[in-house]
C-alpha positions, 0 to 999 in steps of 0.5 A, spaced: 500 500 500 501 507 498 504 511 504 499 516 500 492 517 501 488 514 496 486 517 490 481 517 484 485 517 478 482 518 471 489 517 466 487 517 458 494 515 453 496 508 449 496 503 454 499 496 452 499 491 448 500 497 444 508 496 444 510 504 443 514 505 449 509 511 453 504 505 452 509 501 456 510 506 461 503 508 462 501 500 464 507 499 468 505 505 472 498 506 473 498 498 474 503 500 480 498 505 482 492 501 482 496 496 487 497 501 492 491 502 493 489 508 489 482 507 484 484 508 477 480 509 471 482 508 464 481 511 457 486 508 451 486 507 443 485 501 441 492 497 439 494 495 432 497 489 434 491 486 438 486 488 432 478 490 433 478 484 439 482 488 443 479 486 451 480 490 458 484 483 459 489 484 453 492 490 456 495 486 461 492 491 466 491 491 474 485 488 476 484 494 480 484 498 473 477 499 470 479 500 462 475 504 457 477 502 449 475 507 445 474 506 437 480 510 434 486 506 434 493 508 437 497 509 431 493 515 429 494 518 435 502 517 434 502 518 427 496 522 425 497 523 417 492 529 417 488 534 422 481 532 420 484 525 423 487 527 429 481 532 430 476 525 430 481 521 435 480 527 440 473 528 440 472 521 442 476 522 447 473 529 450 466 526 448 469 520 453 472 523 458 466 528 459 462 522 460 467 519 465 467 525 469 459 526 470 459 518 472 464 520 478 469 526 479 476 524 479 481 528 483 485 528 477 487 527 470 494 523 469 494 524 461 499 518 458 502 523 452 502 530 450 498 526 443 492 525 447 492 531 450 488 536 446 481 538 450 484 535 456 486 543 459 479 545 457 475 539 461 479 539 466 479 547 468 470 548 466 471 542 471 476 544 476 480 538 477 487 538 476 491 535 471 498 532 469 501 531 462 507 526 462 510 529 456 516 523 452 519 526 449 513 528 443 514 536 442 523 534 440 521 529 435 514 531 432 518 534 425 523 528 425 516 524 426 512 527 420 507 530 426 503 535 423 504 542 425 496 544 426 497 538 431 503 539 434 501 547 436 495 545 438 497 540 443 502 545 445 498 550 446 494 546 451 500 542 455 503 549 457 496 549 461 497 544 465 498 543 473 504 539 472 508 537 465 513 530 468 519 530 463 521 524 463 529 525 462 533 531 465 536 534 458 528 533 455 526 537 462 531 543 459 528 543 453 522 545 454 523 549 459 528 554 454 520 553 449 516 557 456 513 551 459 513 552 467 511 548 471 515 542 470 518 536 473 524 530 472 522 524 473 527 520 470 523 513 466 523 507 470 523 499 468 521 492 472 529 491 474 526 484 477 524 483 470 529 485 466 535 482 470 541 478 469 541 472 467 543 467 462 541 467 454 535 463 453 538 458 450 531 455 447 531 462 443 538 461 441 537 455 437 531 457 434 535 463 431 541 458 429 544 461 433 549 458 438 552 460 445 560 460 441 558 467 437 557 474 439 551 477 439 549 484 437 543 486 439 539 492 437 531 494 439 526 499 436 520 502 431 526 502 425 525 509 424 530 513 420 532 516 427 534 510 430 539 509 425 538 501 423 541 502 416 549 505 421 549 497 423 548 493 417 554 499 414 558 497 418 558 489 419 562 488 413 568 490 416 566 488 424 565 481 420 573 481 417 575 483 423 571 479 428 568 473 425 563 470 431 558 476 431 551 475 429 546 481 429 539 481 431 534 486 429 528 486 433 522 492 431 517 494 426 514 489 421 513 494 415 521 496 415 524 489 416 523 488 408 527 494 405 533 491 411 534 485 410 535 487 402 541 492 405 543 487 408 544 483 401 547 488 398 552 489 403 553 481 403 551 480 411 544 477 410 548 471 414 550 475 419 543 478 421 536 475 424 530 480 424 524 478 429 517 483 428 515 487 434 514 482 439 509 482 445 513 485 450 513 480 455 518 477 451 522 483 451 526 481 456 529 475 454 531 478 447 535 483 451 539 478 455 540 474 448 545 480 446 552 481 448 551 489 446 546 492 446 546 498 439 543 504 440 546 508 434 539 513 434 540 520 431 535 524 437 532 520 443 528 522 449 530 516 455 530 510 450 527 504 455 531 500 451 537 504 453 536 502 462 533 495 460 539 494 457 543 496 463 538 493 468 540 487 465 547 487 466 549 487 457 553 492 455 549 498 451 553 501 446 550 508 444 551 514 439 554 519 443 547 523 444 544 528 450 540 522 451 545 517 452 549 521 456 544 522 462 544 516 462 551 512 460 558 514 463 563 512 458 565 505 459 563 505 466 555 504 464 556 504 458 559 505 451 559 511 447 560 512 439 560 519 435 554 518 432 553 517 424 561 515 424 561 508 421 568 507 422 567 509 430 561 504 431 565 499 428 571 499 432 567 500 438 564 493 436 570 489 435 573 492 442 567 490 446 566 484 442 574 481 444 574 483 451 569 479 455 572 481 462 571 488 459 563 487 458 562 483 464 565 490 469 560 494 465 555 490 465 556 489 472 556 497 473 550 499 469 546 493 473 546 497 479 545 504 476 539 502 473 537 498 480 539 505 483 536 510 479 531 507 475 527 502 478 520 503 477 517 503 484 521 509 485 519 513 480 512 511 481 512 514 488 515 520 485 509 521 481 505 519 487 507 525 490 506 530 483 499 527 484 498 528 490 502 535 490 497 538 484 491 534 488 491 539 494 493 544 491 487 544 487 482 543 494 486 547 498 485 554 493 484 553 486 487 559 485 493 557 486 493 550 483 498 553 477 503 554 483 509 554 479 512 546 481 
């Protein structure tokens, strides 16, 4: 139980089997709050993964958690092609949000995503309850994700308004701030460290990628986007394959760039060298973590990668273009490794020295086990937001004309 007092919480944002990482987090962390006690409503899109029978139960939500899907899926929310889809996908939400709240008033409203958050300022202040925007790092990247920019300065419009925006990394908190947003705090993402543990590889998993215990495996985990930088690995793999032999590469993330890869990889004559696995739910995540020796993250912009602390958490070594992101969270060949970023010949040597020293993987793994148990462990953070929730809570009973008090 919590040693806070209990609240009604009405959250809205993607939740999972969606596989985006704010789903991720918003299961992990409403699931937490449901079972210390607080009383947790939500409202998601439904996922593309699941298909139109997406059910409560699939979300692998608490039993406490009462879950309303909506129509709109959470793929138009995250990459919505035009303004009058976007708007579509709002409204259900507002429509739905209004009726949630006349059923019963919560004590404040969690948004999950800035993308989710169009009208939740309005509903929220006409009401007079509280809300909270958990902001992933959609404002930095909506030009490099295609966001339409209607869309993103209407949502921007409405997020300064809210009574908290969480950041969840520190450079990401800076940015807003330098963009007029005040009331903001840093919590720093957390992960299930008992989930994503070291442990040995899965064996049964190896073999089905025949691959064998002998070689060393490169891992590498995401959407596939141009801005993770896929294609820097394939690159350079012809010259990791002459110099170190045993690697083999796995590529985990989106089905519909999976194609164009694999034909990467045969012009670079390394089609042998790679497996590529689609999406996978994300109970299985874990284990395909563990199954890499190093973990490349070589990403042109992120905000606080999951990937990145479940690597850590996991005692595997993640090599990581050397971006803002990754510096919050890496301390050069301490808990972590850093490649400049976009330089091939860099990523390749860089690969080849982990790769040989195995002594050296295990020190940093070891490192990064207890940073990630220390500074992202996910009960801690959602204690943290705990006390956000609360703060703004009471600050909205005790007066509502300082409830905008600056955090």
């Amino acid at each position: 139980m919590s040693k806070f007092d209990p609240l009604d919480i009405l959250f809205v944002g993607a939740v999972r089997p969606s596989i985006d990482g704010d789903a991720v987090c918003g299961t992990e962390l409403i699931n937490i709050l449901a079972q210390r006690g607080h009383r947790v409503r939500a409202v998601a899109p439904r996922s593309q993964s699941a298909g139109d029978d997406d059910l409560a139960n699939d979300a692998e939500l608490h039993p406490g958690v009462l879950l309303e899907r909506l129509r709109s899926d959470a793929i138009e929310l995250i990459y919505a092609p035009s303004w009058l889809i976007y708007e579509a996908c709002q409204a259900e939400i507002e429509a739905t949000l209004r009726r949630l709240i006349t059923v019963r008033q919560p004590d404040v409203l969690m948004v999950g995503s800035p993308r989710c958050a169009a009208g939740v300022g309005e509903i929220a202040e006409r009401v007079g309850i509280p809300w909270l925007c958990w902001a992933h790092g959609e404002f930095e990247t909506a030009d490099i994700d295609g966001f339409d920019s209607t869309i993103r300065d209407r949502i921007s419009t409405e997020v300064i308004t809210a009574d908290r925006v969480v950041s969840c990394a520190r450079h990401h908190g800076e940015w807003l701030a330098r963009r007029g947003f005040t009331r903001i705090t840093t919590i720093p993402n957390g992960i299930d460290v008992a989930n994503f543990a070291p442990a040995p590889k899965n064996l049964e998993l190896l073999a089905q990628m025949s691959l064998n215990s002998d070689q060393i495996v490169i891992g590498h985990i995401s959407r596939l986007d141009e801005n993770k930088r896929p294609r820097d690995i394939i690159r350079s793999a012809a010259n990791v394959a002459r110099s170190e032999p045993r690697i083999r590469y796995v590529i985990v993330g989106g089905r519909a760039q999976i194609p164009a890869l694999r034909e990467d990889c045969r012009r670079n004559a390394v089609d042998d060298k790679f497996r590529f696995i689609e999406w996978q739910d994300y109970s299985r995540i874990p284990d395909l973590v563990r199954l890499a020796d190093i973990m490349v993250m070589p990403s042109s912009i992120e905000c606080m990668n999951r990937v990145y602390l479940e690597t850590q958490a996991s005692g595997r070594v993640l090599l990581a273009s050397d971006i803002v992101a990754a510096r919050e969270v890496v301390v050069d060949d301490r808990t972590g490794v850093l490649f400049r970023a976009g330089d091939i010949a860099d990523l390749t040597a860089k690969i080849v020295s982990l790769a040989r020293d195995a002594k050296r993987r295990e020190r940093i793994g070891k490192s990064a086990r207890a940073y990630a148990e220390s500074a992202h462990d996910i009960q801690s953070t959602a204690t943290r937001f705990e006390y956000v929730l609360a703060e703004i809570a009471e600050n909205r009973k005790r007066d509502p004309a300082i409830a905008h008090a600056s955090a």
